[in-house]
N, C-alpha and C positions, 0 to 999 in steps of 0.2 A: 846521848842525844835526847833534848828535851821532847817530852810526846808532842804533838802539834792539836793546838784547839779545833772541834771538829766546827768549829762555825768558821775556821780560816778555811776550808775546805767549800768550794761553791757548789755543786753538788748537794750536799747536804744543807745548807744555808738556805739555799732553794726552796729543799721542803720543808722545811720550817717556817718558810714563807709563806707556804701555799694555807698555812692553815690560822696566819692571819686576819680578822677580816677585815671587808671593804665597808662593806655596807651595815650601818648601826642604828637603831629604832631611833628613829626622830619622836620624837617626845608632845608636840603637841597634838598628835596624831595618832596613826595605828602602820602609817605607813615607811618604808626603809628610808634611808637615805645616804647619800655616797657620802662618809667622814671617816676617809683615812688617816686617822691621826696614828695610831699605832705605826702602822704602816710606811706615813710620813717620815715617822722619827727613825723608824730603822733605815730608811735611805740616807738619813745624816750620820750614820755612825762612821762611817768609814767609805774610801774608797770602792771596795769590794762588797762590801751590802749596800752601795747604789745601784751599781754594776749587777747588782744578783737580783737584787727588790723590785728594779723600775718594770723590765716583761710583767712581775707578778700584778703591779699596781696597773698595769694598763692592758691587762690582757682579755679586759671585759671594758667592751664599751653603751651602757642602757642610756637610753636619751630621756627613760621616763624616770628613773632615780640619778642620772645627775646631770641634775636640772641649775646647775649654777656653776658648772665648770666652763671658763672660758674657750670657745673654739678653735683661738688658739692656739692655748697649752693642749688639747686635744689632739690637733693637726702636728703637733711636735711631737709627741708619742706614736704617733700613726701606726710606723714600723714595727711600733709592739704589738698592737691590736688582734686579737685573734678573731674575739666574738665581740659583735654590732647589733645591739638590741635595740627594736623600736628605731629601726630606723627611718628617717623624716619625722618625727613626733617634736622633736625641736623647732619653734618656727624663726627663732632667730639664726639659726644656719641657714644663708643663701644658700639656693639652691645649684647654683652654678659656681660655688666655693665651699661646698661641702669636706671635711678629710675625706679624703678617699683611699682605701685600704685595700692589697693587694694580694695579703695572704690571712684571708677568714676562713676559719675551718664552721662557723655557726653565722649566719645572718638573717635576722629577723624584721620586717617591714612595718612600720606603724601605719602609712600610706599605701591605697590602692598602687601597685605594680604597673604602672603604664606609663613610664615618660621615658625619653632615651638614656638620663642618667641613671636609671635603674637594672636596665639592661647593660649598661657597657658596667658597673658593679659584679653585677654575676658573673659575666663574662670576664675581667678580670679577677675573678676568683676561681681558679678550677680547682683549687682542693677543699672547695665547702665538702663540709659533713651533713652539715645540716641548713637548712634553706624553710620559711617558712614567710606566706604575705599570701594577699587576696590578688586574683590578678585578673586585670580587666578584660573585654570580648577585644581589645583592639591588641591587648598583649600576645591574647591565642593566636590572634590573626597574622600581625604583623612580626610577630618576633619568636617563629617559632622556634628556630634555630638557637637561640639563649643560650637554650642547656647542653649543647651537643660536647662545652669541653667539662664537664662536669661528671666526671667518669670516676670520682670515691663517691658522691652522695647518696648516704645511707638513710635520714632521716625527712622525708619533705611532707611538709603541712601547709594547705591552698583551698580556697575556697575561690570557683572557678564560673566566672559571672557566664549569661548567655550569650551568645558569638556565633562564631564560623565553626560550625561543631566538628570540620573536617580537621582545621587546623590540628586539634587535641592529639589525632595519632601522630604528627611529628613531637606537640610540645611534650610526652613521654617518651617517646621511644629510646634518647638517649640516659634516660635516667633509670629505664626499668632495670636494667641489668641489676643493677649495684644496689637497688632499695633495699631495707630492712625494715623499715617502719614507714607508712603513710597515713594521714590525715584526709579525709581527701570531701568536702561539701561541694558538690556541682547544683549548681542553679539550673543549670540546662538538662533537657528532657535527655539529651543524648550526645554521648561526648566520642562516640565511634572509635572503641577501641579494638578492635578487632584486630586479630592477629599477635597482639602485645603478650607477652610473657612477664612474671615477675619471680624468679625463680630463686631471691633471694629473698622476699620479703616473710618476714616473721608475724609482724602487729598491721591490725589494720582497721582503720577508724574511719568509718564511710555513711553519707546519706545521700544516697541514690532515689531520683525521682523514678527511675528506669530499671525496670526489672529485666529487661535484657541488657542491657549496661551491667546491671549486679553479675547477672548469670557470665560475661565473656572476663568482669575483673574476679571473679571470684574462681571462675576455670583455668584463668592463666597465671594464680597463684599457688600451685601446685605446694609449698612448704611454711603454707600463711596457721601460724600455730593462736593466734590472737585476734577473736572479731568483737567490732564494740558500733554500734549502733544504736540510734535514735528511734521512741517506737512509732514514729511516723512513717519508717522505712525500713522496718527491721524484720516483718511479713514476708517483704520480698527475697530478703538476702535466706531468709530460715528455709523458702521455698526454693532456693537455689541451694542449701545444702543438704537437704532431702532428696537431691538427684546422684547426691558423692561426691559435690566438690569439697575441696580443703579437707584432704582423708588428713590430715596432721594436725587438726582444731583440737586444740586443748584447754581454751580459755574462750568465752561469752560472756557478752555482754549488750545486754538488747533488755528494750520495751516492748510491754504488750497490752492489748488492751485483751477484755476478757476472751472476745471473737475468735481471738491467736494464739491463747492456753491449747489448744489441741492441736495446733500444728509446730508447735516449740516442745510440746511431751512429746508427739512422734517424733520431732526430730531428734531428741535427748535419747529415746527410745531405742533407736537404730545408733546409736553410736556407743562405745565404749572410753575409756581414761579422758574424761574431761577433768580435770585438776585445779580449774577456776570457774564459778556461775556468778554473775551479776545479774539480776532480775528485775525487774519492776514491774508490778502487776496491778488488778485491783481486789481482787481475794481468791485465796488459794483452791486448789478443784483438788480430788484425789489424785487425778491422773497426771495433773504437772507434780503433786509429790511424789509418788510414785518411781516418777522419769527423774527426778532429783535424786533421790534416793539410788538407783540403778547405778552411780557415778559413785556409791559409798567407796569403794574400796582405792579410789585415786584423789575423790575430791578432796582439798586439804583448804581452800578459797571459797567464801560463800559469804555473798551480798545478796539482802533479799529487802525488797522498797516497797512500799503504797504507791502506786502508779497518785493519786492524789496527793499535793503538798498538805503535809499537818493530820493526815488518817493517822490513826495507831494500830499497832498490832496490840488484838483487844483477846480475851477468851474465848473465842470463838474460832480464832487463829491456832491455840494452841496445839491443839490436836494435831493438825498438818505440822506446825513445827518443829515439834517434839518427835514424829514421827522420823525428820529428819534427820537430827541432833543425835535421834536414838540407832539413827541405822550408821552414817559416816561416823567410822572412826579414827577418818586421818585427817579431821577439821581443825587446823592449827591459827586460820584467822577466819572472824566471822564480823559481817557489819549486818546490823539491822535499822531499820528506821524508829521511829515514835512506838516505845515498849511499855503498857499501862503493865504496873507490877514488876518492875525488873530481875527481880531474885526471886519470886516463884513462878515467871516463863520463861526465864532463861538461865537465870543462875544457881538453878537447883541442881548439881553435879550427878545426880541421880537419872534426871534424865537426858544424860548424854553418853554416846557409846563407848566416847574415852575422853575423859576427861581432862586428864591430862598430856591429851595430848595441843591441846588450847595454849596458845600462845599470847595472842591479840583477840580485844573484843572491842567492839565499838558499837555507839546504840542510841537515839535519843531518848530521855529520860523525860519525867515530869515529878523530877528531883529538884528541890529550891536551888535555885543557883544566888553568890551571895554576890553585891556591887562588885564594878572593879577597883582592884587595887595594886600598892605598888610592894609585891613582897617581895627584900631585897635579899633574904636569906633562905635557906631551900628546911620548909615545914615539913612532917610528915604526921602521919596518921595511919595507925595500927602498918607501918614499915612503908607505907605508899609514900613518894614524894606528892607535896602540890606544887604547880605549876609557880614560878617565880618571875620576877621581871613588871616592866612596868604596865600597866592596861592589863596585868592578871587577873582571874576569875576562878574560882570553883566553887565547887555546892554545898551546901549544908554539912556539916561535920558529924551530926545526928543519921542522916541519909549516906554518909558517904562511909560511915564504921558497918553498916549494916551489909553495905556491897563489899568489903574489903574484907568482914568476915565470912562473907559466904565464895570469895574467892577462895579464900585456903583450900575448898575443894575442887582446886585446878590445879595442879603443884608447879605444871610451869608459865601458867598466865604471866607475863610481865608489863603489859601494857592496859588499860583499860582508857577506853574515849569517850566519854559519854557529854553529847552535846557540843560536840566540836574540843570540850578542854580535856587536857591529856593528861593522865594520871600513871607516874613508872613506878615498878616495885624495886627498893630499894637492892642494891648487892647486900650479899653477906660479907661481913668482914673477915668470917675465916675461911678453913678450906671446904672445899666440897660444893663451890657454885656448878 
Protein backbone atom coordinates (compact mmCIF):
# COMPACT_ATOMS: atom_id res chain seq x y z
CA UNK A 1 0.00 0.00 0.00
CA UNK A 2 1.32 3.17 -1.16
CA UNK A 3 2.13 5.64 2.00
CA UNK A 4 -0.46 8.40 1.85
CA UNK A 5 0.87 12.21 1.49
CA UNK A 6 0.48 13.76 4.84
CA UNK A 7 -0.92 17.10 3.24
CA UNK A 8 -3.90 14.55 1.97
CA UNK A 9 -4.59 14.29 5.56
CA UNK A 10 -6.63 17.53 6.96
CA UNK A 11 -5.44 17.66 10.14
CA UNK A 12 -2.21 18.34 9.40
CA UNK A 13 -2.80 20.45 6.26
CA UNK A 14 -4.43 22.64 8.80
CA UNK A 15 -1.30 23.27 10.56
CA UNK A 16 0.51 24.05 8.07
CA UNK A 17 -1.83 26.56 7.39
CA UNK A 18 -1.91 28.19 10.35
CA UNK A 19 1.62 29.24 9.78
CA UNK A 20 0.92 30.98 6.59
CA UNK A 21 0.45 34.41 6.63
CA UNK A 22 -2.31 37.08 6.26
CA UNK A 23 -0.97 40.03 6.73
CA UNK A 24 2.27 41.37 4.67
CA UNK A 25 4.22 44.86 5.00
CA UNK A 26 2.55 47.26 2.74
CA UNK A 27 5.45 48.96 1.16
CA UNK A 28 4.61 52.43 0.95
CA UNK A 29 4.34 52.64 4.55
CA UNK A 30 5.36 51.05 7.85
CA UNK A 31 1.93 49.76 8.23
CA UNK A 32 0.37 45.83 7.59
CA UNK A 33 -1.83 44.89 5.29
CA UNK A 34 -4.42 42.05 4.57
CA UNK A 35 -2.57 40.32 1.04
CA UNK A 36 -3.36 36.87 1.23
CA UNK A 37 -1.85 35.78 -1.85
CA UNK A 38 -0.04 32.81 -0.59
CA UNK A 39 -2.86 31.77 1.20
CA UNK A 40 -5.21 32.62 -1.78
CA UNK A 41 -3.31 30.09 -4.08
CA UNK A 42 -3.39 27.31 -1.69
CA UNK A 43 -7.21 27.33 -1.57
CA UNK A 44 -7.01 26.81 -5.54
CA UNK A 45 -5.05 23.66 -5.27
CA UNK A 46 -7.59 21.40 -4.68
CA UNK A 47 -10.79 20.53 -3.33
CA UNK A 48 -9.51 19.57 0.25
CA UNK A 49 -7.17 22.67 0.71
CA UNK A 50 -10.14 24.99 0.20
CA UNK A 51 -12.12 22.94 2.54
CA UNK A 52 -8.95 23.13 5.07
CA UNK A 53 -7.57 26.90 4.09
CA UNK A 54 -10.97 28.92 4.01
CA UNK A 55 -11.64 28.77 8.44
CA UNK A 56 -7.67 29.66 8.32
CA UNK A 57 -8.15 32.66 5.87
CA UNK A 58 -11.09 34.11 7.67
CA UNK A 59 -10.64 33.34 11.14
CA UNK A 60 -9.56 36.92 11.79
CA UNK A 61 -11.56 39.65 10.90
CA UNK A 62 -9.50 43.57 11.64
CA UNK A 63 -11.52 46.47 9.93
CA UNK A 64 -8.22 48.58 10.43
CA UNK A 65 -5.98 46.40 8.13
CA UNK A 66 -8.58 45.21 5.68
CA UNK A 67 -9.52 48.09 4.60
CA UNK A 68 -10.54 47.03 0.96
CA UNK A 69 -12.32 43.83 1.37
CA UNK A 70 -15.59 43.84 0.10
CA UNK A 71 -18.59 43.54 2.90
CA UNK A 72 -19.77 41.21 0.99
CA UNK A 73 -17.31 38.67 0.49
CA UNK A 74 -16.90 39.26 4.34
CA UNK A 75 -20.73 38.60 5.27
CA UNK A 76 -20.09 35.18 3.20
CA UNK A 77 -17.31 33.94 5.28
CA UNK A 78 -19.13 35.06 8.41
CA UNK A 79 -19.55 31.49 9.75
CA UNK A 80 -15.72 31.28 9.85
CA UNK A 81 -15.03 34.33 11.80
CA UNK A 82 -13.68 33.69 15.10
CA UNK A 83 -11.94 37.06 15.93
CA UNK A 84 -13.56 40.81 14.93
CA UNK A 85 -11.10 43.42 15.41
CA UNK A 86 -11.89 47.17 15.42
CA UNK A 87 -15.04 46.59 15.24
CA UNK A 88 -17.27 49.66 13.54
CA UNK A 89 -13.95 51.36 12.35
CA UNK A 90 -15.16 50.68 8.77
CA UNK A 91 -17.50 53.40 7.91
CA UNK A 92 -18.76 51.97 4.82
CA UNK A 93 -20.58 48.99 6.67
CA UNK A 94 -24.06 50.05 7.37
CA UNK A 95 -24.74 49.86 10.44
CA UNK A 96 -27.82 48.10 10.42
CA UNK A 97 -26.22 45.51 7.60
CA UNK A 98 -23.30 44.88 9.32
CA UNK A 99 -21.82 40.66 9.18
CA UNK A 100 -22.90 39.76 12.16
CA UNK A 101 -20.99 36.89 13.73
CA UNK A 102 -22.21 34.23 16.25
CA UNK A 103 -19.43 32.28 17.42
CA UNK A 104 -16.26 34.92 18.44
CA UNK A 105 -14.20 33.75 20.91
CA UNK A 106 -11.99 37.53 20.76
CA UNK A 107 -13.99 40.92 19.90
CA UNK A 108 -12.65 44.19 19.82
CA UNK A 109 -14.56 47.74 19.49
CA UNK A 110 -13.26 50.69 17.48
CA UNK A 111 -16.46 52.51 18.52
CA UNK A 112 -17.73 53.84 22.00
CA UNK A 113 -20.14 50.69 23.26
CA UNK A 114 -23.46 52.04 23.37
CA UNK A 115 -26.04 51.36 20.54
CA UNK A 116 -28.27 48.32 20.66
CA UNK A 117 -26.34 46.55 17.94
CA UNK A 118 -23.51 46.35 20.02
CA UNK A 119 -25.22 44.81 22.86
CA UNK A 120 -27.35 42.20 20.96
CA UNK A 121 -23.40 41.20 19.38
CA UNK A 122 -22.19 40.22 22.82
CA UNK A 123 -24.98 38.70 23.69
CA UNK A 124 -24.99 36.62 20.73
CA UNK A 125 -21.63 35.64 21.47
CA UNK A 126 -21.40 33.65 24.75
CA UNK A 127 -18.17 31.96 24.11
CA UNK A 128 -16.13 35.26 23.83
CA UNK A 129 -12.71 34.69 25.51
CA UNK A 130 -11.80 37.92 25.15
CA UNK A 131 -13.99 41.26 24.84
CA UNK A 132 -12.34 44.64 24.74
CA UNK A 133 -14.18 48.62 23.79
CA UNK A 134 -14.89 51.84 25.82
CA UNK A 135 -18.33 51.71 27.10
CA UNK A 136 -20.50 54.55 27.54
CA UNK A 137 -22.52 55.95 31.13
CA UNK A 138 -25.81 54.83 29.27
CA UNK A 139 -24.21 51.35 28.54
CA UNK A 140 -23.43 50.92 32.61
CA UNK A 141 -26.96 52.07 32.83
CA UNK A 142 -29.17 50.59 30.51
CA UNK A 143 -27.59 47.36 29.56
CA UNK A 144 -26.35 46.00 32.51
CA UNK A 145 -27.38 42.54 31.90
CA UNK A 146 -25.08 42.12 28.45
CA UNK A 147 -22.70 40.12 30.14
CA UNK A 148 -24.69 37.75 32.22
CA UNK A 149 -24.24 34.82 29.31
CA UNK A 150 -20.63 35.29 29.08
CA UNK A 151 -19.51 32.70 31.44
CA UNK A 152 -15.72 31.58 29.68
CA UNK A 153 -14.46 35.23 29.36
CA UNK A 154 -11.21 35.34 30.58
CA UNK A 155 -9.56 38.40 29.06
CA UNK A 156 -11.62 41.87 29.25
CA UNK A 157 -10.13 45.45 28.67
CA UNK A 158 -12.77 48.72 29.12
CA UNK A 159 -12.26 52.00 29.75
CA UNK A 160 -15.55 52.94 31.66
CA UNK A 161 -16.95 56.50 31.15
CA UNK A 162 -18.96 58.32 34.30
CA UNK A 163 -22.58 57.19 34.80
CA UNK A 164 -24.83 55.48 37.24
CA UNK A 165 -21.83 54.27 39.39
CA UNK A 166 -24.52 51.62 40.84
CA UNK A 167 -25.07 49.99 37.64
CA UNK A 168 -21.07 48.87 37.57
CA UNK A 169 -21.79 46.07 40.38
CA UNK A 170 -24.30 44.22 38.10
CA UNK A 171 -22.14 45.13 34.80
CA UNK A 172 -19.23 42.62 36.53
CA UNK A 173 -20.81 40.43 38.47
CA UNK A 174 -21.24 38.00 35.79
CA UNK A 175 -17.93 38.09 34.51
CA UNK A 176 -15.81 38.05 37.68
CA UNK A 177 -15.94 34.55 38.22
CA UNK A 178 -14.07 33.34 34.95
CA UNK A 179 -11.57 36.59 34.65
CA UNK A 180 -7.93 36.13 34.22
CA UNK A 181 -6.77 39.22 32.92
CA UNK A 182 -8.25 42.87 33.09
CA UNK A 183 -7.58 46.03 31.79
CA UNK A 184 -9.68 48.05 33.53
CA UNK A 185 -9.49 52.73 33.21
CA UNK A 186 -12.66 54.18 35.11
CA UNK A 187 -13.33 57.71 34.64
CA UNK A 188 -15.56 57.69 37.46
CA UNK A 189 -14.66 58.52 40.97
CA UNK A 190 -16.42 55.26 42.06
CA UNK A 191 -17.70 52.29 40.48
CA UNK A 192 -19.12 50.37 43.70
CA UNK A 193 -17.79 47.25 43.69
CA UNK A 194 -18.33 45.92 46.84
CA UNK A 195 -18.82 42.46 47.53
CA UNK A 196 -17.36 41.31 44.06
CA UNK A 197 -14.74 38.58 44.08
CA UNK A 198 -12.24 37.85 41.31
CA UNK A 199 -10.90 34.60 42.35
CA UNK A 200 -9.42 33.82 39.06
CA UNK A 201 -7.81 36.61 37.87
CA UNK A 202 -4.00 36.54 37.51
CA UNK A 203 -2.84 40.21 35.39
CA UNK A 204 -4.32 43.20 36.27
CA UNK A 205 -3.98 46.63 34.58
CA UNK A 206 -5.80 49.47 36.50
CA UNK A 207 -6.09 53.44 36.90
CA UNK A 208 -8.32 54.00 39.68
CA UNK A 209 -9.18 57.59 40.65
CA UNK A 210 -10.51 55.91 44.10
CA UNK A 211 -8.56 54.60 46.52
CA UNK A 212 -11.20 52.78 48.04
CA UNK A 213 -12.30 51.35 44.78
CA UNK A 214 -8.34 50.18 44.48
CA UNK A 215 -8.55 48.89 48.14
CA UNK A 216 -12.28 46.42 47.56
CA UNK A 217 -10.64 45.40 43.64
CA UNK A 218 -7.46 44.63 44.92
CA UNK A 219 -9.05 42.67 48.20
CA UNK A 220 -11.31 40.70 46.22
CA UNK A 221 -8.45 39.50 43.98
CA UNK A 222 -7.13 37.13 46.28
CA UNK A 223 -4.73 35.16 43.33
CA UNK A 224 -3.93 38.56 41.18
CA UNK A 225 0.07 37.49 40.56
CA UNK A 226 0.48 40.70 37.95
CA UNK A 227 -0.22 44.71 38.79
CA UNK A 228 0.64 47.39 36.18
CA UNK A 229 -0.38 50.83 36.71
CA UNK A 230 0.04 54.44 35.83
CA UNK A 231 2.05 56.79 38.20
CA UNK A 232 -1.00 58.96 38.40
CA UNK A 233 -2.48 56.14 40.39
CA UNK A 234 -0.06 53.88 41.37
CA UNK A 235 0.29 55.73 45.26
CA UNK A 236 -2.84 54.38 45.83
CA UNK A 237 -3.02 50.79 44.67
CA UNK A 238 1.02 50.55 46.56
CA UNK A 239 -0.98 51.89 49.80
CA UNK A 240 -3.49 49.18 49.38
CA UNK A 241 -0.75 46.39 49.18
CA UNK A 242 0.95 47.50 52.15
CA UNK A 243 -2.04 46.42 54.21
CA UNK A 244 -1.63 42.37 52.43
CA UNK A 245 -3.63 42.41 49.79
CA UNK A 246 -2.66 40.19 46.56
CA UNK A 247 -0.36 37.88 49.03
CA UNK A 248 0.44 36.14 45.27
CA UNK A 249 2.10 39.64 43.46
CA UNK A 250 4.96 38.51 41.82
CA UNK A 251 5.14 40.89 38.99
CA UNK A 252 4.88 45.22 39.23
CA UNK A 253 4.58 47.49 37.40
CA UNK A 254 4.00 51.30 38.39
CA UNK A 255 5.09 54.91 38.36
CA UNK A 256 6.41 57.12 40.78
CA UNK A 257 7.37 60.34 41.30
CA UNK A 258 10.10 60.96 43.88
CA UNK A 259 7.27 61.67 46.91
CA UNK A 260 6.33 57.67 46.38
CA UNK A 261 10.09 56.11 46.33
CA UNK A 262 9.47 55.39 50.14
CA UNK A 263 6.45 53.98 50.10
CA UNK A 264 7.09 51.43 46.82
CA UNK A 265 10.66 50.38 49.12
CA UNK A 266 8.37 49.75 52.07
CA UNK A 267 6.29 48.16 50.13
CA UNK A 268 9.04 45.92 48.17
CA UNK A 269 10.47 45.65 51.73
CA UNK A 270 7.76 43.75 53.30
CA UNK A 271 7.25 41.34 50.55
CA UNK A 272 9.35 38.49 49.41
CA UNK A 273 9.69 36.52 45.46
CA UNK A 274 8.67 39.25 43.25
CA UNK A 275 10.24 37.69 39.80
CA UNK A 276 9.26 40.82 37.54
CA UNK A 277 9.81 44.99 38.63
CA UNK A 278 9.01 47.66 36.13
CA UNK A 279 9.73 51.00 37.54
CA UNK A 280 9.72 54.38 36.50
CA UNK A 281 11.16 56.96 38.48
CA UNK A 282 13.02 60.31 38.56
CA UNK A 283 16.41 59.28 40.26
CA UNK A 284 17.37 56.53 42.28
CA UNK A 285 17.45 56.92 46.46
CA UNK A 286 19.46 54.08 48.39
CA UNK A 287 16.37 52.83 49.88
CA UNK A 288 14.26 51.88 46.57
CA UNK A 289 17.80 50.01 45.65
CA UNK A 290 18.05 48.49 48.42
CA UNK A 291 14.08 47.03 48.38
CA UNK A 292 15.20 46.06 44.71
CA UNK A 293 17.89 44.36 45.63
CA UNK A 294 15.91 42.29 48.54
CA UNK A 295 13.99 40.51 45.55
CA UNK A 296 17.89 39.22 44.31
CA UNK A 297 17.22 35.73 44.72
CA UNK A 298 13.81 35.48 42.62
CA UNK A 299 13.92 38.57 40.42
CA UNK A 300 14.85 37.22 36.82
CA UNK A 301 12.60 40.57 35.09
CA UNK A 302 13.96 44.13 35.54
CA UNK A 303 12.63 47.40 33.82
CA UNK A 304 13.90 50.41 35.22
CA UNK A 305 12.88 54.10 33.24
CA UNK A 306 13.29 58.05 33.66
CA UNK A 307 10.04 59.02 34.86
CA UNK A 308 11.13 62.06 32.20
CA UNK A 309 10.96 61.28 28.37
CA UNK A 310 14.62 61.70 26.86
CA UNK A 311 16.66 61.74 30.71
CA UNK A 312 19.55 59.27 30.64
CA UNK A 313 20.91 57.12 32.94
CA UNK A 314 24.07 59.31 33.44
CA UNK A 315 27.21 58.29 36.17
CA UNK A 316 25.79 59.29 38.74
CA UNK A 317 23.18 56.54 38.25
CA UNK A 318 25.75 53.91 38.32
CA UNK A 319 26.37 53.20 41.68
CA UNK A 320 22.63 52.41 42.38
CA UNK A 321 22.83 50.26 39.35
CA UNK A 322 25.54 48.33 39.63
CA UNK A 323 24.58 47.84 42.95
CA UNK A 324 21.68 45.94 41.59
CA UNK A 325 23.16 44.09 38.63
CA UNK A 326 25.75 43.10 41.32
CA UNK A 327 23.36 41.64 43.89
CA UNK A 328 20.35 39.63 41.45
CA UNK A 329 21.74 36.75 40.15
CA UNK A 330 18.86 35.42 38.36
CA UNK A 331 18.44 38.47 35.93
CA UNK A 332 17.76 36.83 32.75
CA UNK A 333 15.93 39.90 31.01
CA UNK A 334 16.67 43.54 31.59
CA UNK A 335 15.19 46.82 29.80
CA UNK A 336 16.72 50.15 30.64
CA UNK A 337 15.91 53.49 29.19
CA UNK A 338 18.54 56.27 27.60
CA UNK A 339 22.15 54.68 28.74
CA UNK A 340 25.13 57.39 28.26
CA UNK A 341 28.25 54.77 27.73
CA UNK A 342 26.59 51.58 27.14
CA UNK A 343 29.48 49.01 27.65
CA UNK A 344 31.06 50.49 30.69
CA UNK A 345 27.37 50.96 32.78
CA UNK A 346 26.10 48.14 31.66
CA UNK A 347 28.06 45.85 29.70
CA UNK A 348 30.81 45.31 31.66
CA UNK A 349 30.24 41.48 32.66
CA UNK A 350 32.31 42.22 35.83
CA UNK A 351 29.64 43.99 37.26
CA UNK A 352 27.07 41.76 37.20
CA UNK A 353 26.34 38.88 39.71
CA UNK A 354 25.92 36.33 36.98
CA UNK A 355 26.34 37.07 34.04
CA UNK A 356 25.51 34.60 32.36
CA UNK A 357 22.64 34.08 33.35
CA UNK A 358 21.44 37.30 30.76
CA UNK A 359 19.36 36.26 28.30
CA UNK A 360 17.63 39.64 26.72
CA UNK A 361 18.82 43.16 26.95
CA UNK A 362 17.20 46.15 25.79
CA UNK A 363 18.35 49.93 26.24
CA UNK A 364 18.34 53.23 24.53
CA UNK A 365 21.59 54.13 23.06
CA UNK A 366 23.26 57.27 21.71
CA UNK A 367 24.83 54.93 19.16
CA UNK A 368 24.65 56.38 15.41
CA UNK A 369 21.71 54.72 13.89
CA UNK A 370 22.33 54.48 9.94
CA UNK A 371 19.07 55.60 7.29
CA UNK A 372 16.60 53.22 6.44
CA UNK A 373 16.91 50.62 4.24
CA UNK A 374 15.91 47.73 2.32
CA UNK A 375 18.08 44.70 3.33
CA UNK A 376 16.92 41.64 1.51
CA UNK A 377 19.39 39.31 2.73
CA UNK A 378 20.17 38.47 6.56
CA UNK A 379 24.01 40.45 7.38
CA UNK A 380 25.79 39.77 10.32
CA UNK A 381 28.38 41.10 12.38
CA UNK A 382 30.90 39.50 14.78
CA UNK A 383 27.81 36.27 14.44
CA UNK A 384 24.91 38.98 15.29
CA UNK A 385 22.25 38.92 12.70
CA UNK A 386 20.97 42.77 11.47
CA UNK A 387 17.62 43.15 11.15
CA UNK A 388 16.28 42.48 7.42
CA UNK A 389 13.35 43.59 5.45
CA UNK A 390 12.12 46.67 4.04
CA UNK A 391 12.03 50.15 6.20
CA UNK A 392 15.16 48.35 8.09
CA UNK A 393 17.48 50.18 10.29
CA UNK A 394 20.59 49.66 12.43
CA UNK A 395 23.59 51.38 13.94
CA UNK A 396 26.88 52.14 13.17
CA UNK A 397 28.96 48.99 12.36
CA UNK A 398 32.00 50.67 14.34
CA UNK A 399 29.49 51.03 17.46
CA UNK A 400 27.84 48.06 17.09
CA UNK A 401 31.50 45.47 16.96
CA UNK A 402 32.11 47.30 20.18
CA UNK A 403 28.66 46.11 21.97
CA UNK A 404 28.85 42.54 20.26
CA UNK A 405 32.36 42.16 21.70
CA UNK A 406 31.73 43.03 25.06
CA UNK A 407 28.74 40.62 24.87
CA UNK A 408 30.79 37.46 24.75
CA UNK A 409 30.96 38.18 28.46
CA UNK A 410 27.29 36.97 28.81
CA UNK A 411 27.52 33.41 27.19
CA UNK A 412 23.82 33.09 26.92
CA UNK A 413 22.66 36.79 25.75
CA UNK A 414 20.81 36.04 22.53
CA UNK A 415 18.78 38.98 21.96
CA UNK A 416 20.10 42.58 22.21
CA UNK A 417 17.34 45.85 21.55
CA UNK A 418 18.84 48.69 21.61
CA UNK A 419 16.57 51.68 20.26
CA UNK A 420 13.66 49.88 19.42
CA UNK A 421 15.88 47.55 16.52
CA UNK A 422 16.63 44.05 17.35
CA UNK A 423 19.64 42.50 17.10
CA UNK A 424 19.73 38.07 17.36
CA UNK A 425 22.82 36.11 17.90
CA UNK A 426 23.14 33.75 15.34
CA UNK A 427 22.84 29.66 16.00
CA UNK A 428 25.69 27.54 15.98
CA UNK A 429 25.97 25.27 13.25
CA UNK A 430 27.05 22.35 15.18
CA UNK A 431 26.28 20.53 18.19
CA UNK A 432 26.42 21.84 21.54
CA UNK A 433 23.67 24.95 21.30
Amino acid sequence: MAARNPLDIPEILFLVGKYIPLWHFNPPGTLYAFQPRDMLSCTQVSRLFRITMLPILWYIVDENIMTTVPIDIIRKYTPYIRIHLNYGLRSDFPTDNRPFCTELIHLSFAEKVEKDHHVELIKSNPGLKNLKGSFSSDFSTHYGDTFENLKELEDFQCILDRGDNTSYQQFFRPIAPTLRTMKLLAKSTTLNLDGLVFPKLKELTVDLFNEHEARILLQGSPNLESLTSSHFYSNKLIRVIKTGACPALKSLKVGMNDQDQDGVAEMLEGRVGFQSLELSFGKFSGRLTAAISHHASSLTHLSLYKMRYGVMWGPSDSQHLHQILGTCGQLKDVVLGLVIDVIKVLMTADHWKNPNALERLSMGTMGALESYIDRKTDEYVNGWRLPTGIMSRAHNIKFLKAIFEAAEGFSCLRTITMDGVVYEKARPTTAGW
